[in-house]
N, CA, C and O of each residue as an XYZ file, in Angstrom:
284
protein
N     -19.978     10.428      2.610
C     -19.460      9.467      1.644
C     -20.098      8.118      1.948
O     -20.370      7.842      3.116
N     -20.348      7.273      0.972
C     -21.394      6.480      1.262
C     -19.883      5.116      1.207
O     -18.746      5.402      0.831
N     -20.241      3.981      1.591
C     -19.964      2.727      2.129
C     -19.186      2.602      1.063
O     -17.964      2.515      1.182
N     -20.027      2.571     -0.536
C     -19.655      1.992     -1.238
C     -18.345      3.302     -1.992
O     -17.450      2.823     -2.689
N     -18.364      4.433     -1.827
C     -17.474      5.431     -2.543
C     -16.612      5.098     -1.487
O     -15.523      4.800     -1.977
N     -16.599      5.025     -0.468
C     -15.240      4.814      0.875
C     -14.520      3.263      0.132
O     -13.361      3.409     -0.257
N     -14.889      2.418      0.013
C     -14.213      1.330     -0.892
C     -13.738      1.796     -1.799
O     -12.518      1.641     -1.860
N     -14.225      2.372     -2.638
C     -13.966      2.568     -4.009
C     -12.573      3.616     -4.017
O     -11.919      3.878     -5.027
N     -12.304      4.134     -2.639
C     -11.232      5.016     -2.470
C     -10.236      4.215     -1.961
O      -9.072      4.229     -2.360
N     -10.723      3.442     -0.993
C      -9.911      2.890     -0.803
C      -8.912      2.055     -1.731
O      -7.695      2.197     -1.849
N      -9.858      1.048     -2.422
C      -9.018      0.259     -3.692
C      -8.238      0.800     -4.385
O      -7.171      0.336     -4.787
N      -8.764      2.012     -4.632
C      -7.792      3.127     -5.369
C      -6.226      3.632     -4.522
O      -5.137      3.948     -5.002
N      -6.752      3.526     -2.929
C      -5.202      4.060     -2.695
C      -4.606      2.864     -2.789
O      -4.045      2.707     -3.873
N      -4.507      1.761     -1.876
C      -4.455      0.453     -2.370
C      -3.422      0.322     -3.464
O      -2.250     -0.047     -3.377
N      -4.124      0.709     -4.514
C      -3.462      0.398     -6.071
C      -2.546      1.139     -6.428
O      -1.779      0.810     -7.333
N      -2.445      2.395     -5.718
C      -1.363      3.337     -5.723
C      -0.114      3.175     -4.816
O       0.961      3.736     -5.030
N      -0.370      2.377     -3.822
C       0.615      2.456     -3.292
C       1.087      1.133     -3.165
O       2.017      0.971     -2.375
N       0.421     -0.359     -4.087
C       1.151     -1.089     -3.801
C       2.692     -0.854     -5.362
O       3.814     -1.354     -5.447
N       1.940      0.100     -6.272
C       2.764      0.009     -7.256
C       3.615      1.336     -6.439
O       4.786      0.971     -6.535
N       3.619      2.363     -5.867
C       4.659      3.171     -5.516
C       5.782      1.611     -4.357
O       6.997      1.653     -4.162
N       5.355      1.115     -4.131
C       6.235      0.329     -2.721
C       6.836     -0.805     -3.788
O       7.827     -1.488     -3.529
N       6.116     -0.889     -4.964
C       7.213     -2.243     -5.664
C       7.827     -1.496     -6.620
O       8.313     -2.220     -7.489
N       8.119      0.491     -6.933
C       8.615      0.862     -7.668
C      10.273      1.016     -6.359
O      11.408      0.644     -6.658
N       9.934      1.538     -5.240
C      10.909      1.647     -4.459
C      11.664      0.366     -4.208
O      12.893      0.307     -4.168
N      10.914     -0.574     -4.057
C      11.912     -2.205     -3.771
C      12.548     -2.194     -5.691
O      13.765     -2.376     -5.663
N      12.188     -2.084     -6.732
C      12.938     -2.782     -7.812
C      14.195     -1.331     -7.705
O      15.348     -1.539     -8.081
N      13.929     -0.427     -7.354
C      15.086      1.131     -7.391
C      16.227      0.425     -6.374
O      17.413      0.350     -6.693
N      15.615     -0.148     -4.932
C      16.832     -0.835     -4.303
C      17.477     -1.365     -5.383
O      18.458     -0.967     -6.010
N      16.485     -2.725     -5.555
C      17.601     -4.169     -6.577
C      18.132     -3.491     -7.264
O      19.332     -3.731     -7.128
N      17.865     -2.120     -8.553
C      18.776     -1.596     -9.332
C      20.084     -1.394     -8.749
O      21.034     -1.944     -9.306
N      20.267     -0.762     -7.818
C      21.049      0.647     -7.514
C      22.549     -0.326     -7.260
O      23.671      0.113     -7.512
N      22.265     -1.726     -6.708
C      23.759     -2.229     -6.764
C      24.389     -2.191     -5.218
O      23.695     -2.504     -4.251
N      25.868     -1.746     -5.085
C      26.635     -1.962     -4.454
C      27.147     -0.379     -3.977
O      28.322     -0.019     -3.919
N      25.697      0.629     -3.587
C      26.122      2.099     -3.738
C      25.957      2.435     -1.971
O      26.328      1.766     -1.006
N      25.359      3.540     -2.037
C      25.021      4.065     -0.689
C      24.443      3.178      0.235
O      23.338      2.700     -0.022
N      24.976      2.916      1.179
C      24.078      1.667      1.998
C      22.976      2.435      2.939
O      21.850      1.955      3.075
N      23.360      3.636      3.570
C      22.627      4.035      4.069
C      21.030      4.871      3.200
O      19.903      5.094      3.643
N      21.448      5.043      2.304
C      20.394      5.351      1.367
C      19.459      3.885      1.027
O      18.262      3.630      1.162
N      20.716      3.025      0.488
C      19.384      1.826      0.704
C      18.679      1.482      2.052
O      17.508      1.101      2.073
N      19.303      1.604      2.979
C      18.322      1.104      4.429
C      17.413      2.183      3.884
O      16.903      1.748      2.851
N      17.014      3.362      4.138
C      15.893      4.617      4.070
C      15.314      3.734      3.084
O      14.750      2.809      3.670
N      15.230      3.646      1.949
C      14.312      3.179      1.085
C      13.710      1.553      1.412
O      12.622      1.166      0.986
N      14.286      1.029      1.927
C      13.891     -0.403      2.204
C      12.984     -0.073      3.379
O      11.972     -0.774      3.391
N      13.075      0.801      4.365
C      12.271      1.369      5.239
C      10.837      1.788      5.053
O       9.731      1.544      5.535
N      11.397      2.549      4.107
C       9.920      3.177      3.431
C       9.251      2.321      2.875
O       8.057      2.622      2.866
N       9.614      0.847      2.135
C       9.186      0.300      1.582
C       8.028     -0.460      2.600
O       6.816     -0.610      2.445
N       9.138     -0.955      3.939
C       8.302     -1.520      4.938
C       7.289     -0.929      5.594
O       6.364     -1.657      5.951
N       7.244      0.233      5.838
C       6.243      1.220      6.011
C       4.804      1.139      5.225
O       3.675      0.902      5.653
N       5.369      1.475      3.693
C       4.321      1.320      3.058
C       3.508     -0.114      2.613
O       2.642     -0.362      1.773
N       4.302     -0.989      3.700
C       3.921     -2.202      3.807
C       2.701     -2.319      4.490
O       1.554     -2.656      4.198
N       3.529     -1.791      5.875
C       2.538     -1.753      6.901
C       0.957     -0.882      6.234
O      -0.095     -1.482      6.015
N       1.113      0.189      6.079
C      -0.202      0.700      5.238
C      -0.926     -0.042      4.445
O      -2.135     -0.183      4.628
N      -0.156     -0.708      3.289
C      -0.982     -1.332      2.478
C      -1.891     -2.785      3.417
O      -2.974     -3.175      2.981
N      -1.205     -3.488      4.796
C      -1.739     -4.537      5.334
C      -3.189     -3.579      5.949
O      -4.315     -4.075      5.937
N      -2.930     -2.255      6.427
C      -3.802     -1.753      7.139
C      -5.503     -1.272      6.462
O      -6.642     -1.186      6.922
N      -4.777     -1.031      5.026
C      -6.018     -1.034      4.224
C      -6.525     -1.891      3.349
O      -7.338     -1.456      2.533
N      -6.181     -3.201      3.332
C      -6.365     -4.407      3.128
C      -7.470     -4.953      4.197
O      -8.365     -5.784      4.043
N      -7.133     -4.283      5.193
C      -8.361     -4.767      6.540
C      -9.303     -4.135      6.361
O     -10.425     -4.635      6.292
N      -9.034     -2.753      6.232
C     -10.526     -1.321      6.103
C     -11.018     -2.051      4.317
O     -12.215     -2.068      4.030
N     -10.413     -2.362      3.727
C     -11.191     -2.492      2.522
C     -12.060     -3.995      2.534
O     -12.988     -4.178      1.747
N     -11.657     -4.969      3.469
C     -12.332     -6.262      3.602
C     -13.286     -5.899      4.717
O     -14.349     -6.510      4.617
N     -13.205     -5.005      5.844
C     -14.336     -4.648      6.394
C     -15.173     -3.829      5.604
O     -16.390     -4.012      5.622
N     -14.601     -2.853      4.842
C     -16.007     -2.057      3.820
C     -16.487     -3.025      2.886
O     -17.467     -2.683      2.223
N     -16.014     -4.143      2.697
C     -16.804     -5.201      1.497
C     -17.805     -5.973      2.509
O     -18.753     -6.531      1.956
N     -17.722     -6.078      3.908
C     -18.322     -6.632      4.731
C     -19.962     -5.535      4.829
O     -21.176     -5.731      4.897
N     -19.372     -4.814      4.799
C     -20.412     -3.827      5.138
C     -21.442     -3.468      4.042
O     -22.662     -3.368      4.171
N     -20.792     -3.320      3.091
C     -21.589     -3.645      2.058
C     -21.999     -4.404      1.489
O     -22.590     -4.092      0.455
N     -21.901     -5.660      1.844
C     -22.886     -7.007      1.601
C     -24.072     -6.977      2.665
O     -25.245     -7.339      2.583
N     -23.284     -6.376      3.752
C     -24.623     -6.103      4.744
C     -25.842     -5.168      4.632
O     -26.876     -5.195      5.300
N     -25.420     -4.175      3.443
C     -26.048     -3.163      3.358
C     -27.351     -3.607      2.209
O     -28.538     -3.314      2.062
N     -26.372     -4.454      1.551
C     -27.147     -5.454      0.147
C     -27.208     -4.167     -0.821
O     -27.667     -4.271     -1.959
């Protein structure tokens, strides 16, 4: 897989999962005054998929690095 298709995947998960992590945070705000322990799990996951999205935010600014290097 070349430099530039490894970005191009990346952006793509990226884009998938920052909209799956802001579909789980607006399902919290819906849900109200219900299961608390169900909301911690989802606010969890949310932070999780936090952490991921910071992690490929780095791999995708190093593959843009790399491919300016590559020209």
């Amino acid at each position: 897989m070349s430099t530039k298709d490894e970005l191009r995947q990346v952006e793509a998960d990226l884009d998938r999962l920052k909209a799956e992590n802001q579909e789980v945070r607006d399902q919290v705000g819906d849900m109200g005054a219900t299961d608390q322990i169900e909301i911690a799990a989802m606010i969890a996951q949310a932070d999780e998929q936090s952490e991921l999205i910071a992690e490929l935010e780095r791999r995708r600014a190093d593959l843009e690095r790399r491919v300016k290097e590559e020209g």
